[in-house]
C-alpha positions in Angstrom: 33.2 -10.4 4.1 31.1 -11.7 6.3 29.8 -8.5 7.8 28.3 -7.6 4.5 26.3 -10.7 3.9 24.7 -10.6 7.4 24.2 -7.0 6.6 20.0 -6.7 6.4 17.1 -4.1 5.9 16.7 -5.2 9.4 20.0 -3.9 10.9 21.5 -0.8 11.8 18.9 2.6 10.9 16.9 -0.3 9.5 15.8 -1.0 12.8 14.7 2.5 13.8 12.9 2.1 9.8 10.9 -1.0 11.6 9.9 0.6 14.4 8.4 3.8 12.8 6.9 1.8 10.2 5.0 -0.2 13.3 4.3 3.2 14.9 2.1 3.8 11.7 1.0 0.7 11.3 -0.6 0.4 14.8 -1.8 4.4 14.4 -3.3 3.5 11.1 -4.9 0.5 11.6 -6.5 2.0 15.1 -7.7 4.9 12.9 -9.3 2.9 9.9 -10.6 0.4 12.4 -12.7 3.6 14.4 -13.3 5.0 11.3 -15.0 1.8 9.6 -17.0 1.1 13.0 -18.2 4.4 13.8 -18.9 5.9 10.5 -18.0 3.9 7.4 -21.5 5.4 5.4 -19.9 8.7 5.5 -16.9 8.5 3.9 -16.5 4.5 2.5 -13.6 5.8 0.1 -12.0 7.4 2.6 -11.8 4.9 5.5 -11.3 2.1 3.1 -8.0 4.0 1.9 -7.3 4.4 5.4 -7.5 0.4 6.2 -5.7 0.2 2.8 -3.1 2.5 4.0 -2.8 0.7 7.3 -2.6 -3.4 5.5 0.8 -1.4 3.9 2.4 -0.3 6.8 1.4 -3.8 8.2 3.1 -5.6 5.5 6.2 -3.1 5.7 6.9 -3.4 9.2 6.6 -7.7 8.5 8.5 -7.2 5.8 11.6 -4.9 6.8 11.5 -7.0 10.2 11.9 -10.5 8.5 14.7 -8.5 5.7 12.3 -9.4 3.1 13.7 -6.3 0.6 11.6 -7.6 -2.5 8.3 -7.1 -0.5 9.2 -4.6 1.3 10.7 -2.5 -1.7 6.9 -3.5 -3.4 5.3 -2.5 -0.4 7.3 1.0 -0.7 6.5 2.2 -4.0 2.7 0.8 -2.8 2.7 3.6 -0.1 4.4 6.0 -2.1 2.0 5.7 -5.2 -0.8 5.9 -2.2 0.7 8.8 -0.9 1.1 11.0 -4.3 -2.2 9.5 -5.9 -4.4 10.4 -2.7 -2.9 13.7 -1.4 -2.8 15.0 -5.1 -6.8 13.6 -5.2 -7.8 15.1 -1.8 -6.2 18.3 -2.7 -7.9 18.6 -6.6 -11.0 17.4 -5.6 -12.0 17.9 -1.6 -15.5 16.9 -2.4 -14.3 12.8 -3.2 -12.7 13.6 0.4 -14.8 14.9 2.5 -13.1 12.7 5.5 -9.4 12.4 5.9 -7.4 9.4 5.5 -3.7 9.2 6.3 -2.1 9.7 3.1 -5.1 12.8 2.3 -3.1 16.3 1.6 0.2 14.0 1.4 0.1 13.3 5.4 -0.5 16.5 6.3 -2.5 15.2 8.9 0.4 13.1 10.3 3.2 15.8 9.7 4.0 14.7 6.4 5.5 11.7 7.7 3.7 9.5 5.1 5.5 11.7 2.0 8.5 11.0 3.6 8.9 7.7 5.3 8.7 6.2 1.6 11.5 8.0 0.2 13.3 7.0 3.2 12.4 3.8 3.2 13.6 3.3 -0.5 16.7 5.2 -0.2 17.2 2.7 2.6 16.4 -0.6 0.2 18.5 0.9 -2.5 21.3 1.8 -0.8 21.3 -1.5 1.1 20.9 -3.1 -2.4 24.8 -1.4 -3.1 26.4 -2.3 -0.1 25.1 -5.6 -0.3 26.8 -6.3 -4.1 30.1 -4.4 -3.3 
């Protein structure tokens, strides 16, 4: 019994979830921070999505590291929105785009990672929602 109420976000595959999450996190907040400093006039949307994108990861990583699940289940369907909204954006209409940002052409630029690491990240929460309650 008590193996499943010590049982976190933060344990077990939930830890390699933390560390990827802080991966992006310090990649996407270097990006946006280059980005903003070097050439915010070109592209404001852009490399404001991109220091949006990167406050998410940030709040992810805290969150899944502390085993806050309601924020980081918030902060998931955040990024995922992000992900679908912007890549389905940058893909219709290039022109609003004309710089990438991490979640532009659903992560292509990062492998796809950011289309995936939220469905991940939610089967994760869910699942650990079940086992949790069983």
């Amino acid at each position: 019994m008590t193996t499943r109420q010590n049982r976190g976000v933060n344990t077990g595959p939930g830890r390699v979830l933390v560390a990827v999450y802080g991966v992006f996190a310090l990649a996407a907040s270097a990006r946006a921070g280059v980005q903003i400093a070097a050439k915010f006039s070109e592209a404001p949307l852009a490399y404001s999505l991109s220091a949006f994108a990167a406050v998410v990861y940030i709040v992810l990583t805290v969150a899944l590291a502390r085993g806050n699940e309601r924020l980081a289940l918030a902060a998931c369907l955040i990024e995922l929105a992000g992900v679908l909204i912007v890549g389905t954006l940058s893909i219709v209409d290039s022109q609003a785009f004309p710089h990438a940002t991490v979640w532009s052409g659903y992560g292509s630029g990062y492998l796809f990672i950011p289309l995936v690491l939220p469905v991940i990240g939610l089967f994760w929460l869910f699942g650990n929602r079940r086992r949790g309650q069983g």
